[in-house]
N, C-alpha and C positions, 0 to 999 in steps of 0.2 A: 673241405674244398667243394663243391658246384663243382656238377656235374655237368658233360656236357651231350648236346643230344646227337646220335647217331642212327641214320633209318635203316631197319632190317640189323640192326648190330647189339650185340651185348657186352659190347668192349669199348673203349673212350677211344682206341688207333693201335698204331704201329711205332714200336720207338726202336729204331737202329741206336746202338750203343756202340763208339766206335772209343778206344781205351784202351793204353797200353798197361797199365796198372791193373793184376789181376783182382786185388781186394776193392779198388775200386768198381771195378766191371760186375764182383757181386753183391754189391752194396745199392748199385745203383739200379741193377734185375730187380734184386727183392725190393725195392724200393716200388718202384713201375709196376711189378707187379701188384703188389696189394693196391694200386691204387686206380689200378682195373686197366692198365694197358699191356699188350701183347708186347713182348721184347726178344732184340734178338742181338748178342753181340760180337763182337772183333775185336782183337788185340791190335792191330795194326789198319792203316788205311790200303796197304797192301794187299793183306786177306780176303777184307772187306771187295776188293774190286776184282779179285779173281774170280769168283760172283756173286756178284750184287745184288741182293732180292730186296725190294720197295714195295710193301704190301701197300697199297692206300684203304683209309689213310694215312699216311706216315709223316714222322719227321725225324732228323739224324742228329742223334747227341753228342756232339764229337771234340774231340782231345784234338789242341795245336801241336803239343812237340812228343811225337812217336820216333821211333827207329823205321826207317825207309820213308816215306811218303810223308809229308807235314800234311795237318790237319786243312791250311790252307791253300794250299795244292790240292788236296782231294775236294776241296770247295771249289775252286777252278774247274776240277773237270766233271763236275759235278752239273756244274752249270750247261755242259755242252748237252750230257743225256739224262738226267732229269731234272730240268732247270728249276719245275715248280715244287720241286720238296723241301718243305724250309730246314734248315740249319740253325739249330742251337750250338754255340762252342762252348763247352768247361773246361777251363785251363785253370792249374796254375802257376806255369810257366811261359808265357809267353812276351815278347815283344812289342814296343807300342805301334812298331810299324806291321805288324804283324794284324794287330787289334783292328787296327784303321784298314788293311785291307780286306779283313773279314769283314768289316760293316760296308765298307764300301761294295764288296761282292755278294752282297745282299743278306748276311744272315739277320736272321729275327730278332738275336740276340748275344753279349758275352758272358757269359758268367767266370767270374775267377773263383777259384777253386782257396780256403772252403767255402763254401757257401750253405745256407741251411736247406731242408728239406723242402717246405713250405718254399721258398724262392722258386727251387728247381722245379715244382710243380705248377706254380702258377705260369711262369715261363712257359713249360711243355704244354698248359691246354690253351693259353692264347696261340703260342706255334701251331698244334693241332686243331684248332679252331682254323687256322688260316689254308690246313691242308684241307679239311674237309670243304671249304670255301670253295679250294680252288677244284676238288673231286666230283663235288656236284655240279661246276660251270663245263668241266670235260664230257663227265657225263651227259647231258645235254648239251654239249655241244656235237659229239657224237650222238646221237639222238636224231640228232637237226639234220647231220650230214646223210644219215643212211633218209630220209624222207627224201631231201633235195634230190636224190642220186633217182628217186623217181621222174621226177620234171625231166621233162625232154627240153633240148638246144631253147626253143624257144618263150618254152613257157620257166626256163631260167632268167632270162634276158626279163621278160615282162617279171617278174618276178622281182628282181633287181632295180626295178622302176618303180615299182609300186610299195616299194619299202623305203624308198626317196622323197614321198610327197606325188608322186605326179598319175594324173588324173586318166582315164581310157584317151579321152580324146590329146591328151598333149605326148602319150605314149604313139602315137597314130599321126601325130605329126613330126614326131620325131624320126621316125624309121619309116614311113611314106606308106606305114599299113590304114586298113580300116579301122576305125571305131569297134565296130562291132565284132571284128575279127576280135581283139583285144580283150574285150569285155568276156570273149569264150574262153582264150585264154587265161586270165585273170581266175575265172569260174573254175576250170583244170586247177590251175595253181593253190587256191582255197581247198577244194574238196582232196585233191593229193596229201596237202600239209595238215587236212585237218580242224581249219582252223574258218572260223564263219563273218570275222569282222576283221578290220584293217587292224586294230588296234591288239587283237588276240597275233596275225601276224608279224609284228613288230615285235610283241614279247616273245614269240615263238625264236626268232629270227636275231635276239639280242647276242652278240657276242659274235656274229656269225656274218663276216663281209662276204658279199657277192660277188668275187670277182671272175674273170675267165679263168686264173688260175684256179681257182677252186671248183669251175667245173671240170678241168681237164682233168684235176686230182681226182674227180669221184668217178668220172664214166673212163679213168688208167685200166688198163687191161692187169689185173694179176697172175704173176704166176701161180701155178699149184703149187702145195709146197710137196 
């Protein structure tokens, strides 16, 4: 199996094992294990949520029909507080209405149970490929915010313009300032982010809307903890 690449890491991820069948739950450790992933598992979706730990990058292996909590049930709430961690399901008892809401609720994948080794693997590194996708777009995207949180009120605004297309002077007739006001600010805004060309700003900035909301989110007062 292709391996796949992780920075600063000597392990492929994180695989939540969620399983009511115990011969299963260490079939499928020793399995992940040797095949270079860090594993952690539950018997129930119950257990699992009294606390929930989600290294990234991760993804959650998880059984339809447990005693207390259905597998798709904890897919549901799953969605509320960590939406982006993909979900693989192994069942082999499940439901066709069952099947259909789990892909509709976005998981990556079903597998019915048995299924071979090889399957279960390839499955977990495209899922895990998708976590780590989405680890490095948070990553930098945090990144992005703690910079922005430098720009003051208005070199947010210019900021927000100039990631639009629009030029000093059509920023300065927009908002009834100078040209050359703008142009300074513009210049703050580069040297703050880092960044020396429009085009290096754009990629800096991908993933990353400018709206007021997200200034009031970054200069929010927090509490101490």
């Amino acid at each position: 199996m292709p391996h796949l690449s992780f920075q600063a890491s000597s392990f492929l991820g994180h695989v939540v094992v969620i399983d009511d069948d115990a011969s299963i739950r260490r079939s499928l450790s020793t399995l992940l294990t040797r095949a270079g992933y860090h594993v952690s598992v539950y018997e129930s979706a119950d257990l699992f949520l009294q606390a929930p730990e989600l290294p990234k990058p991760c993804v959650i292996l998880l059984d339809m029909r447990m005693p207390g909590t259905l597998g798709v049930d904890l897919q549901a709430h799953l969605q509320q507080i960590a939406p982006s961690v993909p979900i693989v399901f192994a069942s082999g008892d499940s439901r066709s209405e069952e099947i259909i809401r789990a892909m509709k609720q976005g998981a990556v994948d079903f597998l019915l149970k048995p299924f071979t080794p090889q399957v279960l693997l390839d499955t977990l590194q495209s899922a895990m490929q998708q976590a780590v996708n989405t680890h490095k777009q948070d990553h930098h995207v945090d990144k992005v915010k703690a910079l922005l949180k430098c720009l003051t009120a208005r070199e947010f605004e210019v900021c927000s313009w100039i990631v639009r297309g629009y030029t000093n002077q059509h920023i300065a007739e927009l908002d009834g300032g100078a040209a050359a006001t703008v142009k300074l600010h513009r210049a703050r805004v580069m040297n703050k982010l880092g960044v020396e060309t429009l085009p290096d700003l754009i990629k800096l900035l991908e993933g990353v809307e400018l709206t007021s909301e997200l200034y009031t989110e970054l200069n929010a007062p927090h509490d101490p903890d």
